[in-house]
Every structure is written in structure tokens, then in C-alpha cells.
LOMAR-312676 format. One record per residue (C-alpha): residue number from 1; x negated, y, z negated. Coordinates in Angstrom, 2 decimals. Layout:
ATOM   seq         x         y         z
ATOM   NUM         X         Y         Z
...
end
This chain:
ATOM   seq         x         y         z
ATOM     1     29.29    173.37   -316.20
ATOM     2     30.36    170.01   -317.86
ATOM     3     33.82    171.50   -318.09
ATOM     4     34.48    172.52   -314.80
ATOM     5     37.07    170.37   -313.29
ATOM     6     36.28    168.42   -309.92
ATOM     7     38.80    170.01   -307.40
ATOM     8     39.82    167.12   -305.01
ATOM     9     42.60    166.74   -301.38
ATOM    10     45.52    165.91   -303.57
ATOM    11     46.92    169.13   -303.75
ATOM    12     46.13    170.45   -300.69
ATOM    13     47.86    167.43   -298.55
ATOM    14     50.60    168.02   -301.05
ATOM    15     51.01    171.60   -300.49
ATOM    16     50.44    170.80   -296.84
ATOM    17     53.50    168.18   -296.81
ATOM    18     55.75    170.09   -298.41
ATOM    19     55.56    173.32   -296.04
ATOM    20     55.78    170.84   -293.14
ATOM    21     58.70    169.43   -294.99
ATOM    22     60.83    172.85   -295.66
ATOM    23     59.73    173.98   -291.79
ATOM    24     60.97    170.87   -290.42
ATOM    25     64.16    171.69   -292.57
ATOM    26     64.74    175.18   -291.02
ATOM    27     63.88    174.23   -287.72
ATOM    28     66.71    171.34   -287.88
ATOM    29     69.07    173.61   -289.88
ATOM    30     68.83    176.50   -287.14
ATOM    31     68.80    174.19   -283.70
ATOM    32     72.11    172.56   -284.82
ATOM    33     73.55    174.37   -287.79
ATOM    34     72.97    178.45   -287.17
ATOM    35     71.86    178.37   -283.92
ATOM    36     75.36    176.79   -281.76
ATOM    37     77.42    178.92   -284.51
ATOM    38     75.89    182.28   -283.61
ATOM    39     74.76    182.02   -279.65
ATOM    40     78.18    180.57   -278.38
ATOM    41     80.20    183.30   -279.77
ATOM    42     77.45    185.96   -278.40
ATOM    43     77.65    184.73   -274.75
ATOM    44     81.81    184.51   -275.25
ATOM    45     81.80    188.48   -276.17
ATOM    46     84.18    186.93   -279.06
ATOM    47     81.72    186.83   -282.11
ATOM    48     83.39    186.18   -285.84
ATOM    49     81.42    185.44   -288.57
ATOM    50     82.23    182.47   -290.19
ATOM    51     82.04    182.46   -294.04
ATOM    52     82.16    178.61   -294.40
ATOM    53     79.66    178.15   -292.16
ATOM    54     77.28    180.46   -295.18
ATOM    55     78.59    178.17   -297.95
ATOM    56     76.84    174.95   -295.68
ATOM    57     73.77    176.53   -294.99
ATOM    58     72.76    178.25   -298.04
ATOM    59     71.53    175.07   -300.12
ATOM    60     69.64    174.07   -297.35
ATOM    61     67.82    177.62   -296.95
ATOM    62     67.48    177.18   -300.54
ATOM    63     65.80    173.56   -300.65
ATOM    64     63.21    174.54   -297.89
ATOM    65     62.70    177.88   -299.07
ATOM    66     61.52    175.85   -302.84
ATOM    67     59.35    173.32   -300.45
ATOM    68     57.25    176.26   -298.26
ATOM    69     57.21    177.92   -301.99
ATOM    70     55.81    175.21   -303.83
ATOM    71     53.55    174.25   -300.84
ATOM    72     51.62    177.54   -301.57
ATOM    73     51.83    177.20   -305.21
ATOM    74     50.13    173.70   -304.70
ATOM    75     47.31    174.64   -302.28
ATOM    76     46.54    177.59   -304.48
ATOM    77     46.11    175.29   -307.20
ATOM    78     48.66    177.54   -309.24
ATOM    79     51.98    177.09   -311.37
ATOM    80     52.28    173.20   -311.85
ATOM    81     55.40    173.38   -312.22
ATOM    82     57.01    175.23   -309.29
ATOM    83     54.12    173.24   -306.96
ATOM    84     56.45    170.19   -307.96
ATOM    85     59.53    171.39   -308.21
ATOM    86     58.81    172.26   -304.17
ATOM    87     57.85    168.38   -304.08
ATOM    88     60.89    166.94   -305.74
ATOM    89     63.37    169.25   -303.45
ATOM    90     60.86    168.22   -300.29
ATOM    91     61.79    164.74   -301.65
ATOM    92     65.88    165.59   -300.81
ATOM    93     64.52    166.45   -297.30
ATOM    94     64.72    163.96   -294.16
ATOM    95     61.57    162.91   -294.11
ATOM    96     59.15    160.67   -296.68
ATOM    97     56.90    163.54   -297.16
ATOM    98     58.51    164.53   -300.32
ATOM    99     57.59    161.52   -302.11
ATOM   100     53.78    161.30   -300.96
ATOM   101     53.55    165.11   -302.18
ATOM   102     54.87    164.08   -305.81
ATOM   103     52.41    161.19   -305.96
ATOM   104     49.58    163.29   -304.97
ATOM   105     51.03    166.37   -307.51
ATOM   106     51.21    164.28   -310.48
ATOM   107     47.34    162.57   -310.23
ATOM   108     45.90    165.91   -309.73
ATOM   109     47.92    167.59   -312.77
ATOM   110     45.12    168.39   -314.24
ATOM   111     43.27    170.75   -311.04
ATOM   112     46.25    173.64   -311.41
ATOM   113     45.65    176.66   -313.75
end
């Protein structure tokens, strides 16, 4: 048992912040991105899908997909790597979260499998 590696908080707030990070990025990406795009032309009878409007979206879908992905990997206590990968790309995000979740990644390195 003197091997056994004290699991601490740091990676589960991380993991925590960076789901909340990459749902707060979806949530703003469909309210004013997809969302006006799509409903408009619905009610109008008149819809025409708009490739451009794919070629916006898709790194953002991307970049929060990688945060709620890493989140897990974090809380799990799995993959290193792809738990902060999540936190650098929650770190492009609008919020500060990103950053608190790579500080709290990198001091507990040494929890993950």
C-alpha cells in the first residue's frame, strides 16, 4: 500500500470545468449561430441550407466536443493527455475555466493511469 497514489479534487474540478466549458460553448453556438439560421427559414416555408454557415460552426463543434471529451477523460482519471488537450481547447473558450482546468491537470499528473 505505500505505492498507492493519494487520489485528490484536482481532476475532478478539472474535468468538471471543462464540460461546463464545451456546454456553455454549444449552448452559445446554437442560440445565436445554428439556431436563427435554421428556425427563420422553417417558419418562412423557404428553407436553404447554407454551406458557409457549416464551415463557421464546425471548429467550434469541434473545440467543445475536445472540452466535454477531455472532461470525462479527466474525471475518470484516464488518458493524460487527451484530459488536457480538452483543457487547453477549454482554454480558447469564453470563459477562464480553461486555464483553472490546466493548472489543476498539470499538479495532479501523476493521479491518471
Amino acid at each position: 500500500m505505500d505505492g498507492a497514489i493519494k487520489k485528490t479534487w484536482m481532476p475532478t474540478v478539472a474535468g468538471i470545468l471543462g464540460i461546463v466549458t464545451g456546454s456553455i460553448i454549444l449552448s452559445i453556438l446554437f442560440l445565436f449561430g445554428i439556431g436563427p439560421n435554421i428556425i427563420e427559414p422553417v417558419k418562412a416555408e423557404a428553407f436553404n441550407f447554407d454551406l458557409s454557415l457549416l464551415f463557421m460552426v464546425m471548429p467550434a463543434i469541434i473545440i467543445s466536443s475536445l472540452d466535454i471529451i477531455g472532461g470525462t477523460f479527466a474525471i475518470r482519471r484516464r488518458r493524460w493527455r487527451w484530459a488536457l488537450a480538452g483543457s487547453i481547447s477549454s482554454a480558447i473558450g469564453p470563459t477562464p475555466l480553461g486555464i483553472a482546468a490546466i493548472v489543476l491537470l498539470i499538479l495532479s499528473r501523476n493521479e491518471f493511469k
